[in-house]
DRENTORKOL-3810 file (N, C-alpha, C; in nm, 4 decimals):
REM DRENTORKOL-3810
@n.u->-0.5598; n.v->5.7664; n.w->-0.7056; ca.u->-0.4400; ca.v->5.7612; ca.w->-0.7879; c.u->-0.4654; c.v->5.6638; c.w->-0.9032
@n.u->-0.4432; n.v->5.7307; n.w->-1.0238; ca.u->-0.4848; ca.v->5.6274; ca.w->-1.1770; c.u->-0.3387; c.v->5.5542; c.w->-1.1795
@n.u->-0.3805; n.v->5.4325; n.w->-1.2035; ca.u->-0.2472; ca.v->5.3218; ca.w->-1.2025; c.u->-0.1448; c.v->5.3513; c.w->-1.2981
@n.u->-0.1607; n.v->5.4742; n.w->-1.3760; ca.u->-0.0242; ca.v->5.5356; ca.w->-1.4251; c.u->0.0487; c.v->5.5494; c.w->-1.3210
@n.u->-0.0570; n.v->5.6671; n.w->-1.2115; ca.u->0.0421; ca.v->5.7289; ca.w->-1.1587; c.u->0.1620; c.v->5.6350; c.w->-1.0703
@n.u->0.0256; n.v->5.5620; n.w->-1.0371; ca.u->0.0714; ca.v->5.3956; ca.w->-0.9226; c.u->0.2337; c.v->5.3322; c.w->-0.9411
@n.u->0.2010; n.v->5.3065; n.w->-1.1195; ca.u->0.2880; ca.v->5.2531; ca.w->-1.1844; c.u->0.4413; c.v->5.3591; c.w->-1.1921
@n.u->0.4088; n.v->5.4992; n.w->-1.1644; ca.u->0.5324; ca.v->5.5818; ca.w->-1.2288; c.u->0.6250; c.v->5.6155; c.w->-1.0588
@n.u->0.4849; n.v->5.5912; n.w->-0.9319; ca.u->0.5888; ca.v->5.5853; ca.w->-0.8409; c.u->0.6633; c.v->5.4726; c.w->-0.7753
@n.u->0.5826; n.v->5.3028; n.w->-0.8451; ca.u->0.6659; ca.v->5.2245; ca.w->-0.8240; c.u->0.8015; c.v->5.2715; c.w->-0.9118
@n.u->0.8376; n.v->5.2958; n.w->-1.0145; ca.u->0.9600; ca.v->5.3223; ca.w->-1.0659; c.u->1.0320; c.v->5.3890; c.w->-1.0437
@n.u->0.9750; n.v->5.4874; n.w->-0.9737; ca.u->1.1272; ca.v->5.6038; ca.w->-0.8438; c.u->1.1394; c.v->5.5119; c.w->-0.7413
@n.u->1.0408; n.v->5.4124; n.w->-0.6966; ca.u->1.1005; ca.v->5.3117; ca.w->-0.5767; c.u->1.1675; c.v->5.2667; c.w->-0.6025
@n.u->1.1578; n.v->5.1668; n.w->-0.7278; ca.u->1.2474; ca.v->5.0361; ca.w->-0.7963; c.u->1.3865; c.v->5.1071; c.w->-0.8205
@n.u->1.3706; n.v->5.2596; n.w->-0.8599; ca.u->1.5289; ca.v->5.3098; ca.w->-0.8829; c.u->1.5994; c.v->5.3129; c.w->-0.7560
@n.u->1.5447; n.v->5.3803; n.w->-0.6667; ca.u->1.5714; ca.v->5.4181; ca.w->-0.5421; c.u->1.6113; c.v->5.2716; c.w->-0.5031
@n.u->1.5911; n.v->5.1815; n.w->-0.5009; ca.u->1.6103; ca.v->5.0701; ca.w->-0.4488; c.u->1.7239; c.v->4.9844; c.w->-0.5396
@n.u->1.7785; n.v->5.0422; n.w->-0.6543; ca.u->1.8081; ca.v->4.9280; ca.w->-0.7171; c.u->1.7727; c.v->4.8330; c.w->-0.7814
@n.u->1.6589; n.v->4.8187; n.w->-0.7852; ca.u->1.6608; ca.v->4.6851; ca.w->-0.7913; c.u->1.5474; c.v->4.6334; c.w->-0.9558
@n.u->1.6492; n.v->4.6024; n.w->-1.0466; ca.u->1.6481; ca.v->4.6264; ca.w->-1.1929; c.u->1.5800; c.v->4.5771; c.w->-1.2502
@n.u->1.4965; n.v->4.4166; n.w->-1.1908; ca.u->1.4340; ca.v->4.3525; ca.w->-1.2474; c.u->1.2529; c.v->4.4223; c.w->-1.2227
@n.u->1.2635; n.v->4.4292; n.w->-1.1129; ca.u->1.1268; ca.v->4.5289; ca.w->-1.1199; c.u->1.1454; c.v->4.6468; c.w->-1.2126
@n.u->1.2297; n.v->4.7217; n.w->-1.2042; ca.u->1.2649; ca.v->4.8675; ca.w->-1.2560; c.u->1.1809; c.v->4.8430; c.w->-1.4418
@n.u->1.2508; n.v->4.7231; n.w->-1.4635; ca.u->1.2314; ca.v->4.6807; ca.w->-1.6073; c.u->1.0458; c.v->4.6388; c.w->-1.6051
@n.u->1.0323; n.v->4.5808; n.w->-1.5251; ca.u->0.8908; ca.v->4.5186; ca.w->-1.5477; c.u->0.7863; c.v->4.6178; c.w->-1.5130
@n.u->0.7759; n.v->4.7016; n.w->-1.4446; ca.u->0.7430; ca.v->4.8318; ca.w->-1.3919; c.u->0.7255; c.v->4.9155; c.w->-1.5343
@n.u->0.8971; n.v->4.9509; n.w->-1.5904; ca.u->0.8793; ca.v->5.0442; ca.w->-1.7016; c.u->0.7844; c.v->4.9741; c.w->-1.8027
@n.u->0.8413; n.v->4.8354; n.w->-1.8237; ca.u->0.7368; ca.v->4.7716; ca.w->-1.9961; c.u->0.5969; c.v->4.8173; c.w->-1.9023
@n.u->0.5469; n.v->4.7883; n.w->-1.8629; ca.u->0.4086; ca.v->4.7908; ca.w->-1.8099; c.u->0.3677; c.v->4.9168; c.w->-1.8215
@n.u->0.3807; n.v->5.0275; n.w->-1.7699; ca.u->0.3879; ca.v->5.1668; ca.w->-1.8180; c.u->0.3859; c.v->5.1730; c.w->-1.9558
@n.u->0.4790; n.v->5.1505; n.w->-2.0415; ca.u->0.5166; ca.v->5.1148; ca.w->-2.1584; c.u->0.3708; c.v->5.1111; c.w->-2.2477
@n.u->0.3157; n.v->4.9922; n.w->-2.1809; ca.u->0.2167; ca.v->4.9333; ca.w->-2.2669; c.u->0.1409; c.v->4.9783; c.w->-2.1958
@n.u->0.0826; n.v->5.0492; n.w->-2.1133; ca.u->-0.0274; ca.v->5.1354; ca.w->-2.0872; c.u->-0.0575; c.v->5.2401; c.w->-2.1660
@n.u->0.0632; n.v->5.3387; n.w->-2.1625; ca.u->0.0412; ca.v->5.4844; ca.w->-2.2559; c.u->0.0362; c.v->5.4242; c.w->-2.4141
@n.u->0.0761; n.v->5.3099; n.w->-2.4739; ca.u->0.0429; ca.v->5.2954; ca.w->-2.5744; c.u->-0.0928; c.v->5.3075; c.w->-2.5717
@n.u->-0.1980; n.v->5.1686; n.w->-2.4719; ca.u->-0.3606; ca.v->5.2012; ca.w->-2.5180; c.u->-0.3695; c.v->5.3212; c.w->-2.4940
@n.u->-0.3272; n.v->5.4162; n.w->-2.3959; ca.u->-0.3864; ca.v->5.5509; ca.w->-2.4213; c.u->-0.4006; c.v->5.6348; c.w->-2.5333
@n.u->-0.2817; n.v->5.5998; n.w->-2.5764; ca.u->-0.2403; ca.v->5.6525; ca.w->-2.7737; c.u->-0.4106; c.v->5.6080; c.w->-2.8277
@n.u->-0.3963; n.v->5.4420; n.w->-2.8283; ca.u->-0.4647; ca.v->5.3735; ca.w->-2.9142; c.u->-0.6159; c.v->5.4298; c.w->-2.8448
@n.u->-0.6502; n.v->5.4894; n.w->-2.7214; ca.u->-0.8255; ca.v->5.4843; ca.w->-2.6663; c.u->-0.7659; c.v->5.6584; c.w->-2.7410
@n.u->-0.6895; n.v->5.7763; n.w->-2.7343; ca.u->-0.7367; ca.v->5.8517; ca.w->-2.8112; c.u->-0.7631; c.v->5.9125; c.w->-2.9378
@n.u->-0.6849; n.v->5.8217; n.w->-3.0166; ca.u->-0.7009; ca.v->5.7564; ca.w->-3.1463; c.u->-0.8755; c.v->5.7405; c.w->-3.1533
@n.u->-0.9257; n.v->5.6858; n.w->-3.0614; ca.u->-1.0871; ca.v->5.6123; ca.w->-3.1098; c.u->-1.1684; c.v->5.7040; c.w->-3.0385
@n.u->-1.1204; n.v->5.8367; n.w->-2.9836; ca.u->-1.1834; ca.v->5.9781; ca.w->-2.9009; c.u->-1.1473; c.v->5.9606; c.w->-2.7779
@n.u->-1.1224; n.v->5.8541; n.w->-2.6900; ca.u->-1.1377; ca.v->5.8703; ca.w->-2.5502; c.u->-1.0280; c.v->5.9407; c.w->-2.4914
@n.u->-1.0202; n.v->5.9728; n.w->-2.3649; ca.u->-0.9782; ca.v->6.0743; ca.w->-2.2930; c.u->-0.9152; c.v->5.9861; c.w->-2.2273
@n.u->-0.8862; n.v->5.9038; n.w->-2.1664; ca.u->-0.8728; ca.v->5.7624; ca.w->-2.0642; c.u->-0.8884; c.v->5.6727; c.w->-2.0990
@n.u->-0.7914; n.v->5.5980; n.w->-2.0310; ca.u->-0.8342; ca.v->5.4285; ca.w->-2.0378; c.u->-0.9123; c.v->5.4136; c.w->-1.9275
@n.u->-1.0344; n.v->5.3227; n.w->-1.9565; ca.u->-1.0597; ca.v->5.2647; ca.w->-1.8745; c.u->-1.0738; c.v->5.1449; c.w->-1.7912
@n.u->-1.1057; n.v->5.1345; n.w->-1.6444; ca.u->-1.0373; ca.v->5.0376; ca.w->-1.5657; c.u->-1.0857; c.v->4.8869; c.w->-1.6369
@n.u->-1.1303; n.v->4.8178; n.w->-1.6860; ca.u->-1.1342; ca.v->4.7521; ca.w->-1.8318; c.u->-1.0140; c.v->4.7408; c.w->-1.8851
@n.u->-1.0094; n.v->4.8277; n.w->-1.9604; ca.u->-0.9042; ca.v->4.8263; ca.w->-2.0514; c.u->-0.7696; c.v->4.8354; c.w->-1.9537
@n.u->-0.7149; n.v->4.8710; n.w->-1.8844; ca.u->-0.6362; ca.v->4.8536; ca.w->-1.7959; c.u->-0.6105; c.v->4.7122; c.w->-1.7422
@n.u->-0.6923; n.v->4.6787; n.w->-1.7177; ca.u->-0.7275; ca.v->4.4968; ca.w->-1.6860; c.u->-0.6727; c.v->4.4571; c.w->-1.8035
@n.u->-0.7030; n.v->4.4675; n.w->-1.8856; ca.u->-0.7394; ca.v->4.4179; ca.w->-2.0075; c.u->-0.5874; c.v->4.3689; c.w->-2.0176
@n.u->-0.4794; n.v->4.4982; n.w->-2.0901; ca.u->-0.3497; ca.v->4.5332; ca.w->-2.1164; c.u->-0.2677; c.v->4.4429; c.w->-1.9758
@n.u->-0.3199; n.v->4.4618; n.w->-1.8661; ca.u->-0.2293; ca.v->4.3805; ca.w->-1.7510; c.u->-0.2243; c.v->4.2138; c.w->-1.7507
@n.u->-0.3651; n.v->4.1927; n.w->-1.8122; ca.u->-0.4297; ca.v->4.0516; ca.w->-1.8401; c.u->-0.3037; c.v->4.0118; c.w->-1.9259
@n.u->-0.3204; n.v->4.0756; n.w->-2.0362; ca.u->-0.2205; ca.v->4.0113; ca.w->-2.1952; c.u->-0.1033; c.v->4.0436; c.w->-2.1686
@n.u->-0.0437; n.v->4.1259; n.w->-2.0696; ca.u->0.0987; ca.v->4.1019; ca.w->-2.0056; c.u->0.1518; c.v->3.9601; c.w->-1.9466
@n.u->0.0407; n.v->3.9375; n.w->-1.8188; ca.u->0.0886; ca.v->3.8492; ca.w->-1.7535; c.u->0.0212; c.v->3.7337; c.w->-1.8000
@n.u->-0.0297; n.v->3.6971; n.w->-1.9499; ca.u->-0.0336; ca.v->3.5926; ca.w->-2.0336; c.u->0.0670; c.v->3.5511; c.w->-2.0999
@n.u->0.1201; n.v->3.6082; n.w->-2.1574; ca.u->0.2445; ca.v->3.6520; ca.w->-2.1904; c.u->0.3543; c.v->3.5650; c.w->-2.1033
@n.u->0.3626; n.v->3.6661; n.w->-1.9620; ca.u->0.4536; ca.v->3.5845; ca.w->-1.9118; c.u->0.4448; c.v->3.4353; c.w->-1.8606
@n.u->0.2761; n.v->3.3966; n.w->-1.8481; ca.u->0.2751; ca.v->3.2577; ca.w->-1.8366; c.u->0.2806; c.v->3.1509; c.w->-1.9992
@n.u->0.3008; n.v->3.2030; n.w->-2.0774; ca.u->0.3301; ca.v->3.1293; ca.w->-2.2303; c.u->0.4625; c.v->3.1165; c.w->-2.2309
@n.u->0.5375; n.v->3.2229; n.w->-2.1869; ca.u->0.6842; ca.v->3.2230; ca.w->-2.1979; c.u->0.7500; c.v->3.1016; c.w->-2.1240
@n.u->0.7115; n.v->3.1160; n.w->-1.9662; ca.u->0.7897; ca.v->3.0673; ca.w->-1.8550; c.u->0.7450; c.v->2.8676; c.w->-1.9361
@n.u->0.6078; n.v->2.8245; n.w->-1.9615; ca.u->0.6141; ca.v->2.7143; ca.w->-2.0314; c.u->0.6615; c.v->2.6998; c.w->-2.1386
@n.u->0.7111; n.v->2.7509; n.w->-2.2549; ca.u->0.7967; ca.v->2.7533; ca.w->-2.3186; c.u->0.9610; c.v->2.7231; c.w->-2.3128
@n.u->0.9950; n.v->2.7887; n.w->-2.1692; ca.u->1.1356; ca.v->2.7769; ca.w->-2.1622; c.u->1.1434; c.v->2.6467; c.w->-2.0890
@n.u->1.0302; n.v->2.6521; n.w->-2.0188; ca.u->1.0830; ca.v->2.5301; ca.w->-1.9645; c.u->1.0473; c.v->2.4191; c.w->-2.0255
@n.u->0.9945; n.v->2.4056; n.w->-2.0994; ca.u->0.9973; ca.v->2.2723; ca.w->-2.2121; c.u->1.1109; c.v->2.3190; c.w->-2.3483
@n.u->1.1399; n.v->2.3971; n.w->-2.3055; ca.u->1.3194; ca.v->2.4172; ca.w->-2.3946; c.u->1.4444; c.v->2.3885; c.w->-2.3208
@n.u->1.3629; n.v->2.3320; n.w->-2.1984; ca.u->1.5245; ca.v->2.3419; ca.w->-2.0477; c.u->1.5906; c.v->2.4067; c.w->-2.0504
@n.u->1.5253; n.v->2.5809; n.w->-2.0381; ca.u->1.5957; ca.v->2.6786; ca.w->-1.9585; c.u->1.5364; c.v->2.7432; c.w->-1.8633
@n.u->1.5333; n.v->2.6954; n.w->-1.7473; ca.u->1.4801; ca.v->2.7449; ca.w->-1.6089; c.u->1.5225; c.v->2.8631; c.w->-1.5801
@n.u->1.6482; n.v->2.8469; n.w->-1.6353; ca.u->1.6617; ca.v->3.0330; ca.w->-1.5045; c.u->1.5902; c.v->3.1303; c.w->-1.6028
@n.u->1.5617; n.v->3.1068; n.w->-1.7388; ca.u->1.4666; ca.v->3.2313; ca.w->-1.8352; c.u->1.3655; c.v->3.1886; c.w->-1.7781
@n.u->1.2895; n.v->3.0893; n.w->-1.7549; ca.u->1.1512; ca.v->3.0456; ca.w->-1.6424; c.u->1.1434; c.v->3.1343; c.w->-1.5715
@n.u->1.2444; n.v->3.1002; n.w->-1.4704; ca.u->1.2106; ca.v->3.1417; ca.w->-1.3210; c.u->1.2696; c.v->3.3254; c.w->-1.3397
@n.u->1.2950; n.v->3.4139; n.w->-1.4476; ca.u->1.2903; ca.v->3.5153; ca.w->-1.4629; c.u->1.1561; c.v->3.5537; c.w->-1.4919
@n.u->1.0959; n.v->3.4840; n.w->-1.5927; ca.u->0.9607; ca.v->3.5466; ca.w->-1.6355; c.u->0.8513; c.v->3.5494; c.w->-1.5136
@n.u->0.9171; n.v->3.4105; n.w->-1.4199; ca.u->0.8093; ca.v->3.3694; ca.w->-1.3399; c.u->0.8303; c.v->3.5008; c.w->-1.2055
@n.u->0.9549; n.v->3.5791; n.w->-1.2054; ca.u->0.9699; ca.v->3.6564; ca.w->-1.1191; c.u->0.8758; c.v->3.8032; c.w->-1.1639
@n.u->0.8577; n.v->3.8585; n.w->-1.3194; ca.u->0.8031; ca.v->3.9549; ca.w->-1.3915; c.u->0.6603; c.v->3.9135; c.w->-1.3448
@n.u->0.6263; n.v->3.7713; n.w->-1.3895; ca.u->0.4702; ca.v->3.7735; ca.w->-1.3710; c.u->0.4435; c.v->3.7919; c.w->-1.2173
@n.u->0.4940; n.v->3.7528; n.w->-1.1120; ca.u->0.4876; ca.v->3.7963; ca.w->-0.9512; c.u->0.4304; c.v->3.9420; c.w->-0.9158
@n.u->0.5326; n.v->4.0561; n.w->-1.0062; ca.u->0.5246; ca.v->4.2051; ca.w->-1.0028; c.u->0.4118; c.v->4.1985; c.w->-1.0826
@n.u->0.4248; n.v->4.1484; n.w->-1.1973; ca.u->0.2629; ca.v->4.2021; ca.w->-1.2789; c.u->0.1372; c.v->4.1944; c.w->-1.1589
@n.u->0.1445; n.v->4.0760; n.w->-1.0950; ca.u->0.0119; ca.v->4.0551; ca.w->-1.0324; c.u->-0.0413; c.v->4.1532; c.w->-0.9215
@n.u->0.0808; n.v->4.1858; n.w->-0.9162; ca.u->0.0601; ca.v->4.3114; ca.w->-0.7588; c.u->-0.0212; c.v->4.4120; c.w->-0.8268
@n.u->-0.0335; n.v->4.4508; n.w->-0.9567; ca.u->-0.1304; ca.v->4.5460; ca.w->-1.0229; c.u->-0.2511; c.v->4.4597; c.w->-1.0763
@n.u->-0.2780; n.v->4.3758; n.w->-1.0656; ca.u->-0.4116; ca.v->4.2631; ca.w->-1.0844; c.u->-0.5109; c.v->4.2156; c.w->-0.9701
@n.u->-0.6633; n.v->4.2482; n.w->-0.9691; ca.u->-0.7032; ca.v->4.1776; ca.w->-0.9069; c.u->-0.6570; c.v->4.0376; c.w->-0.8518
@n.u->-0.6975; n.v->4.0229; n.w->-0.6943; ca.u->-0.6821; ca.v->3.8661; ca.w->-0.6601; c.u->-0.7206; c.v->3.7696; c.w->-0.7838
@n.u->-0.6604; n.v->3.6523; n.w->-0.8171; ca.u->-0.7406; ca.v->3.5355; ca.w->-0.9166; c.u->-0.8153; c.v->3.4657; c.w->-0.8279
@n.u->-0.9275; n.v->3.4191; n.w->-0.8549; ca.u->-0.9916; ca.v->3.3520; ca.w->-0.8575; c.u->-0.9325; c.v->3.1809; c.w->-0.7855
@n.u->-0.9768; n.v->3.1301; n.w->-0.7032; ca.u->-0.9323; ca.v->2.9880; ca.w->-0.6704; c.u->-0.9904; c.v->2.9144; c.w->-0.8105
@n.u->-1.0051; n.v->2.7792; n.w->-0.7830; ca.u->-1.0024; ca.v->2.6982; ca.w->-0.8581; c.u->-1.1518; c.v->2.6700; c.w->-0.8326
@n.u->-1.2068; n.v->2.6177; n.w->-0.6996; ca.u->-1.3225; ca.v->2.5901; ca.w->-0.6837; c.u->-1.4051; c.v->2.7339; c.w->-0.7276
@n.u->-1.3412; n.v->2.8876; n.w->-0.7109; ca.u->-1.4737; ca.v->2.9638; ca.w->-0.7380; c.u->-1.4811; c.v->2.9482; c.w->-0.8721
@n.u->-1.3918; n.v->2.9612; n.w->-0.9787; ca.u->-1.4131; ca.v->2.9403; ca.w->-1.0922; c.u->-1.5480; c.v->2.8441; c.w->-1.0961
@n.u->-1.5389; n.v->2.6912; n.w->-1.0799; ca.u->-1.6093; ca.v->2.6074; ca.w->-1.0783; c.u->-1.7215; c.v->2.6174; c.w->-1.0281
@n.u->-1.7429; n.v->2.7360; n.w->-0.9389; ca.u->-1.8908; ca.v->2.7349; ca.w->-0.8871; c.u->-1.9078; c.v->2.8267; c.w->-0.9987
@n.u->-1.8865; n.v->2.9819; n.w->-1.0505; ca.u->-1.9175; ca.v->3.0503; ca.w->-1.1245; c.u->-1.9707; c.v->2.9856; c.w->-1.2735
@n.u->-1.8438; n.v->2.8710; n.w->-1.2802; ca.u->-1.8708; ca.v->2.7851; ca.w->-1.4432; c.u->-2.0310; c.v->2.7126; c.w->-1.4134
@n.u->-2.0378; n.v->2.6944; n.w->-1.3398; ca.u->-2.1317; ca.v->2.5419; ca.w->-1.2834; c.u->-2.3177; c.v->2.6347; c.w->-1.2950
@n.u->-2.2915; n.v->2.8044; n.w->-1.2316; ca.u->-2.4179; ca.v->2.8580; ca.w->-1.2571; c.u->-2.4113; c.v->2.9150; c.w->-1.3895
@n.u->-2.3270; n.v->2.9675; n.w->-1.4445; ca.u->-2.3444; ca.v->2.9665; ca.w->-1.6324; c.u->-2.3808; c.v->2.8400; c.w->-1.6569
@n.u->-2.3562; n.v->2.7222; n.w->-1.6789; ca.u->-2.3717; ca.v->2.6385; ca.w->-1.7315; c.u->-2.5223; c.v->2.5911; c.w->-1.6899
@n.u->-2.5897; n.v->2.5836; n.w->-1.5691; ca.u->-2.7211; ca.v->2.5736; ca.w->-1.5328; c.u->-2.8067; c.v->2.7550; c.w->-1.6184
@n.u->-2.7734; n.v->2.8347; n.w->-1.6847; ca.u->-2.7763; ca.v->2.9430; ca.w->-1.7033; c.u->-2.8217; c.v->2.9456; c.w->-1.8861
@n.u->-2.7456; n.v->2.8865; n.w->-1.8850; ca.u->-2.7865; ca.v->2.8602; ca.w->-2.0704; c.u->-2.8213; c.v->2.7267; c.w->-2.1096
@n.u->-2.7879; n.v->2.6555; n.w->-2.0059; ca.u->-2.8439; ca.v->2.5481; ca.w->-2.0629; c.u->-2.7753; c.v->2.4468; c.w->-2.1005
@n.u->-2.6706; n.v->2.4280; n.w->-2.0939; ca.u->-2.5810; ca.v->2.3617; ca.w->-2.1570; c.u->-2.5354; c.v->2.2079; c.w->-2.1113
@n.u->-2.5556; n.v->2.1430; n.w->-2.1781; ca.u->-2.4984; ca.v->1.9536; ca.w->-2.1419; c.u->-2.3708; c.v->1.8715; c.w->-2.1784
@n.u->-2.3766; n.v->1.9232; n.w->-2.2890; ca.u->-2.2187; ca.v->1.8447; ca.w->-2.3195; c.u->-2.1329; c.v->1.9480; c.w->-2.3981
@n.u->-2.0181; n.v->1.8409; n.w->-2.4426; ca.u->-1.8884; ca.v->1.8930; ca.w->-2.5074; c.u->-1.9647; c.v->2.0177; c.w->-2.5978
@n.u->-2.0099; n.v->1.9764; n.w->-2.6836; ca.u->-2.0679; ca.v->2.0684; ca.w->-2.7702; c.u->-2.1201; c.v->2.1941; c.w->-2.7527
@n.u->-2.1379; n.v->2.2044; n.w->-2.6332; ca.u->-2.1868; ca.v->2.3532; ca.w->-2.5745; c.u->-2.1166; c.v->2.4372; c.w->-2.5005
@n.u->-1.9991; n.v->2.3945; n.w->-2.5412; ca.u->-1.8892; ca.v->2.4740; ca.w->-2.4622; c.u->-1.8578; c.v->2.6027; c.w->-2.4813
@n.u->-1.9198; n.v->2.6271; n.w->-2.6031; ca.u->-1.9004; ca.v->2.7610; ca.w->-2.6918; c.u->-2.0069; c.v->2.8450; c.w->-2.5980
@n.u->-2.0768; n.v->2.8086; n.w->-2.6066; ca.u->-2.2182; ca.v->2.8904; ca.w->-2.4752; c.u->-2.1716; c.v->2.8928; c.w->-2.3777
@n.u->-2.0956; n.v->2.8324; n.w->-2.3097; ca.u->-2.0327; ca.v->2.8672; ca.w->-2.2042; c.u->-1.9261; c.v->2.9551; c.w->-2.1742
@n.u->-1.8497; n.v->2.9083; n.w->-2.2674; ca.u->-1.7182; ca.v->3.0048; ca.w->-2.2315; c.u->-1.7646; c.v->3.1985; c.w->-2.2790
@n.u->-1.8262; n.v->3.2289; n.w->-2.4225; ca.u->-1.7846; ca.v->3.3559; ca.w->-2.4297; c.u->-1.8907; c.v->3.4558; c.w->-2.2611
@n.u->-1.9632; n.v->3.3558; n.w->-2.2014; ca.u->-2.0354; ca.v->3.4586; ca.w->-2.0934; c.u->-1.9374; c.v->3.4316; c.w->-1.9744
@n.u->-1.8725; n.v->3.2908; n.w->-1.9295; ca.u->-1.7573; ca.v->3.2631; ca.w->-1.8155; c.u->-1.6194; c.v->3.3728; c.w->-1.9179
@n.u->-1.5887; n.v->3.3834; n.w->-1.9864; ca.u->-1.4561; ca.v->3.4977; ca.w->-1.9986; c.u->-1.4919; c.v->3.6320; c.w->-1.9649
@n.u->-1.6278; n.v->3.6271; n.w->-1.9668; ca.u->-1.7108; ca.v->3.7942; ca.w->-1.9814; c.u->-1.6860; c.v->3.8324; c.w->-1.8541
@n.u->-1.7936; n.v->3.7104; n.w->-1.7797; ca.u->-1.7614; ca.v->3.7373; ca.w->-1.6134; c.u->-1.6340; c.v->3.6844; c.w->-1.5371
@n.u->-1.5369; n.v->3.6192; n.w->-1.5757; ca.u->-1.4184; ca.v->3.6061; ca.w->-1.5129; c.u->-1.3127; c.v->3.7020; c.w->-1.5406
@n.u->-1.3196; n.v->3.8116; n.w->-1.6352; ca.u->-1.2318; ca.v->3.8589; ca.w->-1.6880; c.u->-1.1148; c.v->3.9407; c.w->-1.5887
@n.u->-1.0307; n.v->3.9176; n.w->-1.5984; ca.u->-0.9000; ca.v->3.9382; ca.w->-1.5249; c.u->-0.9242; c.v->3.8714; c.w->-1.3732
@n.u->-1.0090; n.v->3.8117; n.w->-1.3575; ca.u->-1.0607; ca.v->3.7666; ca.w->-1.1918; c.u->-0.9959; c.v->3.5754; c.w->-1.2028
@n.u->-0.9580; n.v->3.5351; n.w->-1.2958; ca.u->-0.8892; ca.v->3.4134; ca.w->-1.3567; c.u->-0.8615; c.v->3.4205; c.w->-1.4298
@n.u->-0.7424; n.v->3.2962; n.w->-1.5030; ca.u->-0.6318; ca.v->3.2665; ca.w->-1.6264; c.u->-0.7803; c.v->3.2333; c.w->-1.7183
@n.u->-0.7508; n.v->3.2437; n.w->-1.8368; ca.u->-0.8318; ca.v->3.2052; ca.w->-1.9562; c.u->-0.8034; c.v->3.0279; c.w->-1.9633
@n.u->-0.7233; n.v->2.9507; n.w->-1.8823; ca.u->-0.7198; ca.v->2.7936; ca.w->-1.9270; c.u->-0.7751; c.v->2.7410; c.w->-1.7660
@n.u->-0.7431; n.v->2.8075; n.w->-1.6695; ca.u->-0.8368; ca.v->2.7572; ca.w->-1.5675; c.u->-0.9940; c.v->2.7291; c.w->-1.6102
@n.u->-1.0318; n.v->2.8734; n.w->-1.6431; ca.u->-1.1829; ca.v->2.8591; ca.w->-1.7077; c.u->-1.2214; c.v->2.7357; c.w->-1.8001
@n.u->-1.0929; n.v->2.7735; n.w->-1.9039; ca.u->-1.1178; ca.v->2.6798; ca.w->-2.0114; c.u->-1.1342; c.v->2.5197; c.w->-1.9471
@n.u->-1.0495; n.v->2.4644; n.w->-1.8834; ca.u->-1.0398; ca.v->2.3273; ca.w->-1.7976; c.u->-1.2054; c.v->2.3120; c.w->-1.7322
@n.u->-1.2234; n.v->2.4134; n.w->-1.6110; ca.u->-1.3657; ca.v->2.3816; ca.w->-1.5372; c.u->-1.4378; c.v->2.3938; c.w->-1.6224
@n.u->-1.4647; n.v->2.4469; n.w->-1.7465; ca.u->-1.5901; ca.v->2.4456; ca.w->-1.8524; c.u->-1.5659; c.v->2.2727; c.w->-1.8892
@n.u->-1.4440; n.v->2.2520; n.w->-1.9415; ca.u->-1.4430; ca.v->2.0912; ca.w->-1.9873; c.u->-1.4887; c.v->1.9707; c.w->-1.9195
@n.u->-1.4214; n.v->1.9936; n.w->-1.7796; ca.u->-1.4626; ca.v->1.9485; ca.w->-1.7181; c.u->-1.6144; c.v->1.8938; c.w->-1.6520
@n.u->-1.6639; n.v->2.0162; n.w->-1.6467; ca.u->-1.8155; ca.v->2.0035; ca.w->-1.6470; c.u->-1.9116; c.v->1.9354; c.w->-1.7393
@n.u->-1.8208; n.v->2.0062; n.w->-1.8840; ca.u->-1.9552; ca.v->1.9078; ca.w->-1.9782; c.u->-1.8957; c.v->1.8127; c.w->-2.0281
@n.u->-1.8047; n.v->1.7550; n.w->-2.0008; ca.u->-1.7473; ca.v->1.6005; ca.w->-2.0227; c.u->-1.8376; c.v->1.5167; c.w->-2.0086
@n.u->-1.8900; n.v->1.5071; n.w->-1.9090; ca.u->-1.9751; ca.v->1.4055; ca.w->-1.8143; c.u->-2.0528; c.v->1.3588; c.w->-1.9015
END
């Protein structure tokens, strides 16, 4: 089953159930799927692929983690703890993330990998750790264990 379809029978559940806040986060997500499809057959393709699917779910539930810190350094929690309920459902269509320590082991063999010693080489690090972490961790976890490492 292609996570359209995934996605189109969570939304006869969410109706069937009531229950509006999924119904909504369910539809945008759909939403912004068949757009890249527009946009991959626009460029010839036939499909998205599971990539690009990642990809679009990634910059969703970025999204909702920019927002939820936003509101809450505006002191409005309950728009927080709404977004923070959207990003919950996003994740159920996302690979597991990554802990904290695997990041850090993954950062730790790139970084023995190119070579890299300090602050300054962070740039060598990160575009091959986003390559291989991609949707498998947040883009500021990475970003942190890369700093971390070549601080020293």
């Amino acid at each position: 089953m292609s996570l359209i379809d995934r996605i189109s029978e969570d939304i006869k559940t969410a109706m069937k159930a009531k229950d509006k806040l999924r119904l909504e986060t369910v539809r945008s997500v759909k939403k912004t799927l068949i757009e890249k499809v527009v946009e991959a057959r626009a460029k010839g393709n036939e499909e998205l692929s599971v990539e690009d699917e990642l990809a679009a779910l990634s910059q969703l539930a970025k999204q909702r983690r920019d927002s939820i810190a936003q509101y809450l350094d505006a002191g409005r929690p309950e728009l927080a703890e709404k977004e923070q309920q959207e990003l919950e459902i996003l994740q159920e269509y996302l690979p597991a993330q990554l802990s904290v320590a695997e990041v850090g082991a993954i950062v730790d063999k790139i970084i023995a990998q190119v070579g890299a010693t300090g602050p300054r080489d962070m740039g060598k690090v990160m575009g091959p750790a986003m390559k291989e972490l991609k949707g498998k961790a947040d883009g500021k976890v990475v970003q942190n264990a890369v700093k971390q490492r070549l601080a020293g």
